[in-house]
Phi, psi and omega in degrees: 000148188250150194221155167295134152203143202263111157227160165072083120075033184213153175264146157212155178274148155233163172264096192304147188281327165317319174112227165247358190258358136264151165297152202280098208298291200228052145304307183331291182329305158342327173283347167310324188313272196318327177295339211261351230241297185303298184320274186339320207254019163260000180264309168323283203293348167288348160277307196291338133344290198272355163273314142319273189329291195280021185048059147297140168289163181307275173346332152304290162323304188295309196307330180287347213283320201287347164319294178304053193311021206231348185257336185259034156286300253248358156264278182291338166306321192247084189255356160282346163307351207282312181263040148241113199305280175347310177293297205320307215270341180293316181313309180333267163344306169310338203243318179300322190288316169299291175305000197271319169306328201265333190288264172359280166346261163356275195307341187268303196273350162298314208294312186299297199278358163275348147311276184313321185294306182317335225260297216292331198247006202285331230280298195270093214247118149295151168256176198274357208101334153232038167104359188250143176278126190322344170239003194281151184269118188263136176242187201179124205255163156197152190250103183218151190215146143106170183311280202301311180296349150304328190278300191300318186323316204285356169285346187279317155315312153314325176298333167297324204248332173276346176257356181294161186227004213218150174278138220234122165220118158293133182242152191232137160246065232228155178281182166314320154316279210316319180309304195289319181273334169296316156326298190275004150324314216254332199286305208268334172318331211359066189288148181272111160088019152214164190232160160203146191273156172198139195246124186244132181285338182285336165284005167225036200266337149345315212269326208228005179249031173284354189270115134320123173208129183251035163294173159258019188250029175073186190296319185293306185348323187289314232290347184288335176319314177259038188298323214302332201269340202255344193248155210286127168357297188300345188286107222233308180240144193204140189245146169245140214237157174265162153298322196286036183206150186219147187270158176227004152195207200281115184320345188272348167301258161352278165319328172271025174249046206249293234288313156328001162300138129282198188289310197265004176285153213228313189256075151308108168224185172249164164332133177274143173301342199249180185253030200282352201225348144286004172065038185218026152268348178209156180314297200281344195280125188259061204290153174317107190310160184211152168286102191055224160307010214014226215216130186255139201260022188268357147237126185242113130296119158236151167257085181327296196306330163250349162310316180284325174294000219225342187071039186299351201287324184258335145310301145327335197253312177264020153239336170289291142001239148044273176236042149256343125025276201259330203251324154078356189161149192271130187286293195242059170047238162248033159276309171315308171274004183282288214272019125331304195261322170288329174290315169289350186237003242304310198293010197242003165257163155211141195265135164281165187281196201266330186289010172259000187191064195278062175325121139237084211249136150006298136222107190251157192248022187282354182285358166298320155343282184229189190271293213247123161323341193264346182273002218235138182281278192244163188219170209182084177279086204253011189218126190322331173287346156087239231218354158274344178314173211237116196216170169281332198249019205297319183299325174330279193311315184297287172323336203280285182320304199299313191279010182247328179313314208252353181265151200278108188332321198279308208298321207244036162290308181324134199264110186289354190185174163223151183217108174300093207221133194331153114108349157326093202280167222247145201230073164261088172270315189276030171218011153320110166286119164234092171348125196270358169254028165294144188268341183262025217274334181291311162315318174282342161296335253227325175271354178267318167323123185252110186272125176271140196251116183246117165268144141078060194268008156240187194289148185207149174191115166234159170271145184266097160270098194345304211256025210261164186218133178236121143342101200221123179205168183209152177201198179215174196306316188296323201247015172297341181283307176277031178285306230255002165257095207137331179265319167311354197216005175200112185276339189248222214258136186244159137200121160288136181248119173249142178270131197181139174270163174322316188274330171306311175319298172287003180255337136337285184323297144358280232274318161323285195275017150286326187306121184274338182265000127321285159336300211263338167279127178235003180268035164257091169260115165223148200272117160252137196244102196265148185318119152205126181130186175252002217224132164277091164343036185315312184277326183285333146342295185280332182302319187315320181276290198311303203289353167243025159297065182321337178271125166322322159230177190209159197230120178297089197197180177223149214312344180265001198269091177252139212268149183292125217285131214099350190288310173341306195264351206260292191283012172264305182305330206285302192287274155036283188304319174262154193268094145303011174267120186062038187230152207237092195277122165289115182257118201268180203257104178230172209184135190240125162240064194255135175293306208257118168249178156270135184245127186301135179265013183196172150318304176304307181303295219296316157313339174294301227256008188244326185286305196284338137120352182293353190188137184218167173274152214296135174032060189298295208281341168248003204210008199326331176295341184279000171217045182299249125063291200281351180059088170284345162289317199275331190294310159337312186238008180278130189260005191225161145348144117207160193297161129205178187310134116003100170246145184309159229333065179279113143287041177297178167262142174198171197244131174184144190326150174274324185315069164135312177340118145351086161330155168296161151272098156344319194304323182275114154268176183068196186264139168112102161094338206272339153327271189322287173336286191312307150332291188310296198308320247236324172289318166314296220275324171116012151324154182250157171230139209227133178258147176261146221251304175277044192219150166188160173224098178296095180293167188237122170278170198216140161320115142316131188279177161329293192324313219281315147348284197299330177316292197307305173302355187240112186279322178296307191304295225259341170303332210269338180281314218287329175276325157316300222284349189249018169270305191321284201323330196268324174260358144298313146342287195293319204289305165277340164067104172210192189207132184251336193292000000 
């Protein structure tokens, strides 16, 4: 069957090897055009937008416009537009929402129909290309614990997911950390055609920590010893991955060499590259016996189904005995008692060929292995130095990974094939029918996105204190300079939510361990939220911090806000103090747009620089209702606490109990409301709102963002919110029987 596929920026027919009787692999790709088409012509208007803003002439615009030759259909037809700006951006807008439409379209009626094909053709069944049935399900154990391994699985995952062709079930055998960010990896990825298990290492440490092991990777180091006792009877064969390592072709290749199992081999692996099991890398070293070079363990074929039968559980376990005896401890973890346990056992490995497992380890001998780099399967950043080690072909390998590091996650959703496979939840987040004349339908799509979530993608560790306060904010990559002044100025435990593309994320990373106020935090927890959409998810943002919060109470704010230095201790004693149940503390708001302030240290300075006009209260002159509220008058001279009212469209900063608290409303994305909702829900429960007399918060300036662009400029975008905001209200109304008119 011939199919459209978009590469290098051209359609060519290809011919699929399947025929007609599989569903249609890489149909999709032909919708890259209109996406690449939409994109552009939102990078457009997101210039042209902002040229506006800063009063550029129309003329001026165009001129950057005539840069794109490939744009002045989408232009120069509307050469009456030209002095009108407002038209300009509108049309502009007009033409991105039809192609955005149009795309939608495409993918939904590709989706519907690769269904209907799949459903007509499963009767008739194709391999995958080595010898596998086009649906059998491949699995794959990995032993992973802790923050940074977590952080490392997913590029291997990505790698995994880009060259496959077969449904994927991961079984993970992870500590509590590693469980919580993968779990809502996999929850919020809504990846097609995989599942996945989780193994709690603390029910298995029992089995292995009588083995002394100075590896560094600890007691998990151990933990592959027992897959045969811990993943389920019925599982019969499994390939097992280190963290450290990413494929460079289809795990199903790998997999098919199970059929190259004779009756008693049981254990794949490949050779180990060093000279480590031969005793001639160090003076001193006394290494574990091994069959010849012996066998690097980060990748295993295992055949579960003859291991038990075979007892590996009691093999293993009386060799290890044996030569701890003499060795009193494990160098290298559960490499050592594996290739122990083969030396005593010969007949139950079989070695894969070497290009399945290329160790770059310290001192490796793998460029002996092959000729050409393009022959090589896995690749296996096997030395504590990572991905810095010293190899002849290492910048290759450095390149491949960084592009699977840096590639984008949203990509590798699309259900690439179709298959039914047990336990798989049913996902229609992209195929939700949204009437295409809805005047709101790019917004209410735009609110059905489940945005994939990396918790804690750097290291965290705090004490659990009653009376302790988190810090709870969000941002996105443009505004990354005011994390590491905002931590300055808050000493106790933050969590943060960040908006970050894949590449954005490493360069976050970067930018972390350059950090000296990073360096020094390990009470920061931060979330990553990777970019999809047009819209900045502000409240799914914040739910994301708040809801990874650790403390009984939390202080509410945001990434441009710096808080008066000491507010930390200030709002912990505050909370003590007062019976926080339903009580809402205002912290109040002022904005300076000076970049370099003297930043005030007290109440007293902050009134100084407010007489002089260097600091004013936050957005008196364009926004007064959003702090209206707090009586900034009466705030002057107070030397105590004191209540006030609720008022229509109130936006504070506030300190309040976590326990019971109100979630944001997702639904509002973008600029507009979203602050304000919340409030509003927290006056439905019948919260006191308390102004703190000693307290204050200082906005910082910054570049406008897109939304608030767009906010000002879209007439439609402020309809469709403005209609959100009198919906929220009317079912809080019926829910609480309240009244907001």
């Amino acid at each position: 069957m011939k199919v459209f596929e978009f590469e290098r920026g051209l359609l060519s027919e290809k011919t699929m090897l399947c025929s007609a009787r599989c569903p249609l692999q890489r149909l999709n790709k032909v919708l890259y055009i209109l996406l690449g088409c939409s994109l552009c012509c939102s990078i457009l208007f997101a210039l042209i937008s902002y040229r506006l803003e800063s009063g550029v002439s129309t003329a001026s615009v165009q001129s950057k416009i005539g840069r794109f030759p490939k744009l002045p259909l989408l232009i120069n037809s509307r050469q009456q537009i030209v002095d009108n700006k407002r038209g300009l951006v509108k049309e502009l807008e007009k033409e991105i929402n039809v192609l955005k439409r149009e795309l939608s379209y495409y993918q939904n009626a590709m989706y519907e129909s690769g269904q209907k094909r799949a459903k007509k053709e499963q009767s008739v069944p194709c391999q995958s290309g080595f010898g596998i049935a086009k649906c059998q399900v491949l699995h794959v154990a990995i032993v992973c614990a802790g923050f940074k391994d977590s952080r490392r699985v997913v590029t291997l995952i990505k790698s995994m997911l880009f060259y496959r062709r077969q449904p994927l079930h991961f079984h993970f055998i992870s500590d509590e950390a590693a469980h919580l960010v993968l779990k809502t990896l996999f929850e919020t990825w809504k990846l097609q055609q995989v599942l996945v298990s989780f193994y709690d290492t603390e029910k298995l440490k029992s089995h292995i920590e009588w083995i002394p092991n100075r590896h560094y990777s600890g007691i998990f180091g151990l933990m592959k010893l027992v897959l045969t006792e811990t993943l389920p009877s019925s599982l019969h064969q499994v390939v097992v991955l280190d963290t450290d390592v990413f494929f460079l072709a289809d795990i199903a290749e790998l997999w098919s060499l199970f059929h190259k199992f004779s009756k008693t081999e049981a254990i794949g692996l490949v050779e180990n590259q060093s000279k480590w099991y031969l005793g001639k890398l160090f003076k001193n070293l006394k290494p574990w016996p091994a069959l010849g070079r012996g066998f690097n363990t980060g990748v295993i074929l295992m055949d579960l189904q003859k291991l038990r039968r075979l007892k590996w559980s009691h093999l293993w376990r009386l060799t290890a005995e044996k030569e701890l005896m003499n060795l009193h401890h494990t160098h290298l973890a559960d490499q050592d008692v594996i290739n122990a346990a083969l030396k005593d056992n010969p007949y139950l490995v079989y070695r894969l060929p070497c290009v399945w497992n290329i160790q770059l380890s310290d001192n490796t001998q793998s460029e002996q292995c092959y000729g050409d780099v393009s022959s090589l399967k896995l690749i296996h950043w096997n030395s504590p130095k990572k991905s810095s080690v010293e190899q002849k072909h290492v910048e290759y390998f450095r390149n491949m990974y960084l592009t699977f590091l840096q590639y984008d996650g949203n990509l590798l959703r699309r259900e690439l094939f179709y298959c039914e496979i047990g336990g798989e939840k049913e996902d229609g987040q992209l195929h939700k029918s949204i009437p295409d004349n809805d005047p709101c339908h790019e917004y209410f799509a735009e609110q059905q996105r489940v945005r994939r979530v990396h918790l804690y993608f750097l290291d965290f560790d705090i004490e659990q204190v009653d009376s302790d306060v988190t810090l709870v904010a969000h941002s996105s990559m443009d505004r990354l300079q005011l994390v590491e002044a905002l931590l300055k100025h808050w000493e106790g435990p933050v969590s943060l939510s960040l908006y970050l593309s894949d590449t954005e994320a490493q360069q976050f990373l970067r930018f972390s361990s350059r950090s000296h106020v990073f360096e020094k935090r390990k009470n920061v927890g931060v979330h990553l939220v990777y970019k999809d959409g047009d819209f900045y998810p502000v409240n799914y943002l914040r739910n994301v911090a708040l809801q990874q919060a650790k403390t009984k109470f939390v202080f509410l704010t945001d990434i441009d806000f710096l808080p008066l230095p000491g507010l930390y201790e200030k709002l912990k004693r505050k909370a003590v103090t007062y019976n926080m149940k339903q009580k809402a503390i205002v912290i109040p708001a002022f904005e300076t747009f000076q970049y370099k302030l003297d930043f005030p240290n007290s109440k007293s300075k902050l009134l100084e620089l407010l007489d002089s006009g260097i600091i004013s209260t936050f957005r008196y002159s364009v926004w007064p209702e959003g702090h209206r509220a707090t009586n900034f008058h009466r705030w002057r001279s107070a030397t105590k606490d004191y209540k006030i009212k609720w008022e229509k469209d109130f936006e504070p900063y506030v300190l309040l109990e976590r326990e019971n608290m109100p979630l944001y409303d997702p639904r509002f994305i973008g600029f507009g409301w979203n602050k304000v909702s919340h409030i509003m829900h927290l006056h439905a429960l019948k919260y006191e709102f308390i102004v703190a007399a000693d307290a204050f918060i200082v906005h910082m300036p910054h570049a406008p963002s897109f939304d608030l662009i767009s906010y000002r400029f879209n007439k439609n975008y402020r309809g469709c919110l403005a209609k959100l905001k009198s919906d929220f209200a009317t079912e809080l109304e019926v829910k609480y029987a309240v009244k907001f008119s």
